[in-house]
N, C-alpha and C positions, 0 to 999 in steps of 0.2 A: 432514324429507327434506333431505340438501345439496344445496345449490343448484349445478348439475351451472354448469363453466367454458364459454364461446361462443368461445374461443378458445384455442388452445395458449400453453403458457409461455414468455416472451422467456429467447432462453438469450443467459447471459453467457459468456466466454469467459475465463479465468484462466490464467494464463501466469506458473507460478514453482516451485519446488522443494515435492516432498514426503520430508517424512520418515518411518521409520518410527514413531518414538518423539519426540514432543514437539510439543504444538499449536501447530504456527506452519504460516507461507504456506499454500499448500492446505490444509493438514488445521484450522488454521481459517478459511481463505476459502471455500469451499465450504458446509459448513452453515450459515454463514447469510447466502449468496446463496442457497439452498435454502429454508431458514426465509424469505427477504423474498417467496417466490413465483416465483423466477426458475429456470430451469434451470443449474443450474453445470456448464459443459461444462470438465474439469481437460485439459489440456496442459502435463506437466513441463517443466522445463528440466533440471532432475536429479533423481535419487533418494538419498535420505540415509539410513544408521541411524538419525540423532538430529539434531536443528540444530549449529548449528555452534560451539556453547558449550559443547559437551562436548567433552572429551579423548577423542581416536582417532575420530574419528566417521568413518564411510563417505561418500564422495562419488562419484557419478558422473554426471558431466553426459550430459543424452540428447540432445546434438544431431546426432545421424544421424538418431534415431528424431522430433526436432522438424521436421526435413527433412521425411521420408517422409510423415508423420502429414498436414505444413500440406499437400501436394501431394496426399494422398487427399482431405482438407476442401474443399477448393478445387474438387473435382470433383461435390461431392455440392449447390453451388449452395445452399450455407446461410445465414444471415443472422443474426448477433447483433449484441443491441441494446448490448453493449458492451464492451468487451477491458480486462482489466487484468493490468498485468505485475509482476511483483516482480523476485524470486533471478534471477540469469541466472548458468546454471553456465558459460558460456564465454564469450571475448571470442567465440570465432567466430558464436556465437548472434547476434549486435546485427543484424546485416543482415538476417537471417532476422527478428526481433523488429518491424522497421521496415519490412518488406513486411506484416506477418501486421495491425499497427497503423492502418496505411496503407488497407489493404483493408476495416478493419472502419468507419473512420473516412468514405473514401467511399462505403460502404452506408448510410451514416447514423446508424453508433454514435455508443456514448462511448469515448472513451480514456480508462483513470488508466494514469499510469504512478508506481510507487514506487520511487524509483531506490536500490534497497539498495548502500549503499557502505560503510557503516559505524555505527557509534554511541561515546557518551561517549567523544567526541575524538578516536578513532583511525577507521582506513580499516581496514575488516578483511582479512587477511593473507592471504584467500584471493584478493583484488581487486589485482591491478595498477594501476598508477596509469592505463594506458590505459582503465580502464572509466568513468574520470569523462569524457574526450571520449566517451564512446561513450553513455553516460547525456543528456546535451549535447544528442547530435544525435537522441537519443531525444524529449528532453524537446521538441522542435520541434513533433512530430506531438501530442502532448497535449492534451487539453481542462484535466486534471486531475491533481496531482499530491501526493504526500503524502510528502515528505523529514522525516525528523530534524533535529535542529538539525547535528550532525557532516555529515549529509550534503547539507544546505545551503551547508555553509560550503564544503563540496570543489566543489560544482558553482559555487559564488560564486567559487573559485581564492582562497579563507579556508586559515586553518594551521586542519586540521578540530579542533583544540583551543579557537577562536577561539568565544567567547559575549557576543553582544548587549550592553548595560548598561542600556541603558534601551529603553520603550516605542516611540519614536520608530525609536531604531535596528532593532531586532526589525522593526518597519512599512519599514523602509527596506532589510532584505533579502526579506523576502516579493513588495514591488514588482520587488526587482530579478531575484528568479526568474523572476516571469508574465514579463518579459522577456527570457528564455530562448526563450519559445516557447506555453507556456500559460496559458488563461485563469483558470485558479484554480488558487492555491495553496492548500495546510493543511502548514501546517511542525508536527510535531509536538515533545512534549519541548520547549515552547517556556518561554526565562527570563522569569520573572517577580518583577525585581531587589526592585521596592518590595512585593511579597507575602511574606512569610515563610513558607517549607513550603507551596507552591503550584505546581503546574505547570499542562500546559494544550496546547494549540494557536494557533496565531495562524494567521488566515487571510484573502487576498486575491483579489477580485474586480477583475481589469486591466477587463471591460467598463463595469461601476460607477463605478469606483475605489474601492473601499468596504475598510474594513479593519476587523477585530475578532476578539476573543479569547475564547476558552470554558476559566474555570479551576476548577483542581478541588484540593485536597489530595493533598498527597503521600504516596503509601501506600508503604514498602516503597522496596525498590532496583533496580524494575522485574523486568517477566515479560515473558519472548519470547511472542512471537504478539500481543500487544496490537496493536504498531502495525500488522500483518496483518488483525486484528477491525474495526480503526476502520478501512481502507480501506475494507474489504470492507462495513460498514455504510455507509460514505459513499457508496459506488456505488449501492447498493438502494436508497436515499434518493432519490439524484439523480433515478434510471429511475422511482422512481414521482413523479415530478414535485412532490416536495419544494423549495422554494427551496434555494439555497446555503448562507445563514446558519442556518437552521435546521437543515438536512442536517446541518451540522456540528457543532450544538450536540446532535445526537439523536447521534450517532456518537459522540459524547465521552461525553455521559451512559450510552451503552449499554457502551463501554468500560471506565468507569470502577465500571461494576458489576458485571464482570468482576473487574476487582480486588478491590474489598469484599469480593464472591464463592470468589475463591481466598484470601485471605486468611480469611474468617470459617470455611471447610474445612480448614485445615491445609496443603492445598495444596503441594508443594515449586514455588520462583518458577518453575524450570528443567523442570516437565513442561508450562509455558505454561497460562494462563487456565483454570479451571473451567469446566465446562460445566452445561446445557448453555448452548450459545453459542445467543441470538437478538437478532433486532435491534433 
């Protein structure tokens, strides 16, 4: 007989673009804050054909309907145990974004915020350069945060082409993000000059001071939604009262078998990670 729950599921709150076609933001954050036992409550910021890596793809940012939506929620006196935000389809979104952070924060969540700006050295083309102040003053409200290395270097005011060279320096920008405002970074796509064919994460604890790296082998030329998978594992982690360092090192490993996973399938990189996705 299953053993019937004594409580309802803490619902999380995810805050980022869906598409129709390709496992990224929602469409991999969701199953597996579902799979960790949580409630994934989805709040687009836009609706997409496809991610944004494909040619002609559809966009439409929902923020009328992110308006409308937060101001019905707000009435129904709800409570989630933690907010995480990706894609943001508009500048106009960020204040909206920063109320909705704010409120979840003093109810007693968690915040992640992943501040999508870009990847492999460029700012993506759909971002104005005013989204990195706006990411900034995002990143204030934070517990938790999970940047690229390109989109570390934009909120560091780095040329986002700019990479690390050594150990030391890598540890010397991770500090200088919790310094932005939160207390744990995970920089992902992090360099790892003295490993050959290595990648990984680097992460920092401003309450500790503690710093350390979770690496893995380089498979391939990257797949969208990964770094969507490992937030979203890093959040379920956290909420079931997982430490830090370990959170991150289960988050990488479940990532990173994703990869094998779409890889050992056939997989095309561009329909995003194999399923299915757990954590």
């Amino acid at each position: 007989m299953p053993i019937l729950p004594l409580h309802p599921q803490p619902a999380v709150l995810l805050v980022s673009d869906l598409p129709t076609w390709g496992r990224v933001a929602l469409a991999s954050a969701a199953p597996l804050v579902e799979a960790a036992g949580f409630q994934a409550c989805c709040l687009p910021t836009a609706l997409l054909s496809t991610h944004g890596a494909y040619a002609g793809f559809v966009l439409e940012p929902q923020t009328e309907f992110l308006k409308r939506a937060w101001t019905h929620l707000r009435t129904l006196d709800l409570k989630f145990a933690a907010v995480a935000t990706g894609f943001v389809g508009d500048q106009a979104q960020f204040s909206l974004l920063e109320e909705i952070v704010t409120a979840v924060k003093n109810s007693g969540g968690l915040v992640l915020v992943d501040p999508i700006l870009g990847d492999n050295g460029h700012r993506y083309g759909l971002f104005h350069q005013d989204y990195v102040p706006a990411f900034q003053s995002l990143l204030r409200r934070a517990d938790v945060i999970t940047p690229n290395l390109t989109e570390a270097a934009l909120l560091l005011g780095k040329d986002p082409a700019a990479v690390p060279t050594s150990k030391k320096e890598v540890e010397g920008w991770t500090s200088a993000l919790a310094a932005l405002g939160p207390a744990k970074v995970v920089l992902t796509s992090a360099p790892f000059p003295e490993k050959e064919n290595q990648t990984g994460v680097a992460w920092y604890d401003a309450v500790s001071d503690t710093f350390g790296t979770v690496v893995h082998p380089r498979l391939g030329d990257g797949i969208p939604g990964t770094g969507d998978a490992l937030s979203a594992r890093l959040l379920a982690f956290l909420l079931q009262g997982i430490s830090f360092p370990r959170a991150v090192d289960q988050a990488v490993k479940g990532t990173f078998a994703d990869i094998k996973r779409s890889h050992a399938s056939g997989r095309q990189p561009m329909w995003g990670p194999e399923g299915p996705l757990l954590p």
